[in-house]
C-alpha positions in Angstrom: 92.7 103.3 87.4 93.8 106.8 88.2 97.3 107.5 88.6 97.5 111.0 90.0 99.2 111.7 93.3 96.6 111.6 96.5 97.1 114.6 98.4 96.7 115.0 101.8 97.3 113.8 105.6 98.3 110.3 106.0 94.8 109.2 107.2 93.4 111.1 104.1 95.5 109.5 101.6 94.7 106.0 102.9 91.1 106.7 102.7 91.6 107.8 99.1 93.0 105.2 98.2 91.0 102.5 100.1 88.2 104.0 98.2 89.3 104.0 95.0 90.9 100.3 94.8 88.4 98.6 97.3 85.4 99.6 94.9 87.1 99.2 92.0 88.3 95.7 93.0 86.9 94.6 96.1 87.7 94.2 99.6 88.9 90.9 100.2 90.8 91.2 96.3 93.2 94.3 97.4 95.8 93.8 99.9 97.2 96.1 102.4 100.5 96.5 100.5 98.5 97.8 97.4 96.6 100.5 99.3 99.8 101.6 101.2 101.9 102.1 97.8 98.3 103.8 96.2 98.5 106.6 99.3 102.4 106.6 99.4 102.7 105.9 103.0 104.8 104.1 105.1 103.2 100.4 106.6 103.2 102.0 110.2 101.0 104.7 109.3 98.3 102.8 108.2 98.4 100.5 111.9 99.2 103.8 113.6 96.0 105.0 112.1 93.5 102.6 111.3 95.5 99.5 113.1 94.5 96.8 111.3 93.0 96.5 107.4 89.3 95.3 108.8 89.4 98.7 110.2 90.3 100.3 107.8 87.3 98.8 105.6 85.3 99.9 108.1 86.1 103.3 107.6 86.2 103.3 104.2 82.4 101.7 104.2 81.5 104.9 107.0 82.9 107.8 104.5 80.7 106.1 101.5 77.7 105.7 104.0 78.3 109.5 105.1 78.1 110.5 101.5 75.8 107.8 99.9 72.9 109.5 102.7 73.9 113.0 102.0 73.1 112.7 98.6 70.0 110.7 99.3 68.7 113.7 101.6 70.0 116.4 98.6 67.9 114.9 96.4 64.5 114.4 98.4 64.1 117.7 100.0 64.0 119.2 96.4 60.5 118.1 96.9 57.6 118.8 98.4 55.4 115.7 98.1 56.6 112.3 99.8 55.4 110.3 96.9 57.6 112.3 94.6 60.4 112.2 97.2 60.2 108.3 97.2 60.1 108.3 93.3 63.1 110.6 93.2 65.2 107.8 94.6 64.9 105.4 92.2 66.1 108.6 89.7 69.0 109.1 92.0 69.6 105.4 91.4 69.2 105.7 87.8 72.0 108.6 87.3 74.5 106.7 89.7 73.8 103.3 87.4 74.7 104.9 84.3 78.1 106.5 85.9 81.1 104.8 83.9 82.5 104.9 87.2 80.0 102.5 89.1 80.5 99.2 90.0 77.5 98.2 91.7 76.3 99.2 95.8 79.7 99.0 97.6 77.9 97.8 100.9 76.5 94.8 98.9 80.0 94.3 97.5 81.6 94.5 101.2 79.5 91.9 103.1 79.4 89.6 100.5 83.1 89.5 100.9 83.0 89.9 104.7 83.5 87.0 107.1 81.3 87.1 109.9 83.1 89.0 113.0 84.3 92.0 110.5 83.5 95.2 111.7 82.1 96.1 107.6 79.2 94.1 108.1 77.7 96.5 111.0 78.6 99.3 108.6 76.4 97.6 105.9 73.7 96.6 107.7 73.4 100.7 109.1 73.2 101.5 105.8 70.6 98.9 105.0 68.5 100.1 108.1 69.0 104.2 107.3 67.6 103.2 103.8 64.6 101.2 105.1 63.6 103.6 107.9 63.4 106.3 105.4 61.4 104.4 103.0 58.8 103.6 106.2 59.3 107.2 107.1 58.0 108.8 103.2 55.7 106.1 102.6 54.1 106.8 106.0 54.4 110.9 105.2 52.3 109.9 101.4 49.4 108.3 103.5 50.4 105.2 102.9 47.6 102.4 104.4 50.4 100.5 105.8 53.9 102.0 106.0 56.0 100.1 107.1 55.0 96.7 104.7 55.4 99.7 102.2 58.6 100.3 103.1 60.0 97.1 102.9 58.6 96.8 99.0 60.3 100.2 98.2 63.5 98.5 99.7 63.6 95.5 97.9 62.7 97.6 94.6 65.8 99.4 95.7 68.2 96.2 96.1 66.5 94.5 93.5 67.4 97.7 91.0 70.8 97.9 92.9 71.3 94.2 92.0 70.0 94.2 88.7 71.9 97.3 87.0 75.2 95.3 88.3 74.3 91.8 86.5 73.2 93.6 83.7 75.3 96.8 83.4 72.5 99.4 82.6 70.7 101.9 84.4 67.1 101.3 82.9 66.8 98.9 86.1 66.1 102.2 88.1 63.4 103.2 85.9 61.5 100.0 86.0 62.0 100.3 90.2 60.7 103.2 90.0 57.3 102.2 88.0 56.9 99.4 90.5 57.1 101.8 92.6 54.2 104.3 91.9 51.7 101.2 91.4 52.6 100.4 95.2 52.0 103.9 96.2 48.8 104.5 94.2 47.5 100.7 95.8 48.6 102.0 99.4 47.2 105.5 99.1 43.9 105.2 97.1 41.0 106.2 98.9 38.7 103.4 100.9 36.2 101.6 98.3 32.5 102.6 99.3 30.8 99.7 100.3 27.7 99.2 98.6 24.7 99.5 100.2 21.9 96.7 100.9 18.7 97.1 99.7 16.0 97.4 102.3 13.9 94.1 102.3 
């Protein structure tokens, strides 16, 4: 765990340190008290602020969804070709797996921790749907026959890898996603099979 001093406004220092000890340990493991001493803040700036911790996770959740679909969009539109931008994620995937830092999908993390009401489950479930809508989107921009069942393969490939490089703490996950992947696209883009024609009687 790092040690250096969070800089910053109080909000700012929270969010730093929300970040670094709810991925690291989990939501519902880290208390209030913790994150407070991380971002050397008094108690009432974090309820001045955020108001309550569920809130707070919230937020925290947001700034990683802000940043998880920048870097998504970085990485596609260095391409020209929708099926390479669909395969591209599953390399994205594969260089985040093998960070010493990761700790598996934080939004998988958050709402398997969060009780119904909290507010991180809407943030999770946006996420979720931003992934799955750009899936449909490239797989219908590759000619796919039918996008949007497309779509819904490439996501589950995607938790499915997610999932798999947490249980097994390896990034080769990605690159079998990613092979599952091309075999869907080549089956939903290859051309229409000629029928054959019947012989005049």
């Amino acid at each position: 765990m790092a040690s250096t001093k969070i800089e910053g406004s109080p909000r700012e220092r929270l969010l730093a340190a929300a970040n670094e000890l709810f991925y690291a340990e989990g939501v519902h493991t880290v208390g209030i008290d913790r994150v407070i001493e991380r971002a050397g803040v008094a108690k009432a700036s974090l309820y001045s602020t955020f108001g309550s911790k569920d809130e707070l996770v919230r937020e925290y959740l947001l700034q990683r969804l802000t940043r998880r679909r920048a870097l998504l969009l970085e990485r596609i539109e260095k391409y020209d070709e929708p099926r390479a931008k669909i395969l591209s994620v599953f390399d994205l995937l594969g260089e985040l797996f093998a960070q010493p830092t990761y700790r598996g999908c934080a939004f998988m993390r958050a709402i398997a921790e969060a009780p119904d009401e909290a507010k991180a489950r809407t943030v999770c479930r946006e996420y979720r749907s931003w992934v799955s809508e750009l899936f449909t989107k490239l797989a219908r921009d590759a000619g796919a026959k039918q996008p949007e069942q497309l779509g819904t393969q490439l996501l589950l490939l995607h938790d499915g890898a997610t999932l798999g490089s947490t249980m097994d703490a390896g990034a080769e996950r990605a690159a079998v996603a990613k092979e599952l992947a091309r075999t869907l696209l080549d089956i939903q883009t290859a051309p229409p099979t000629a029928k054959p024609k019947r012989r005049a009687r």
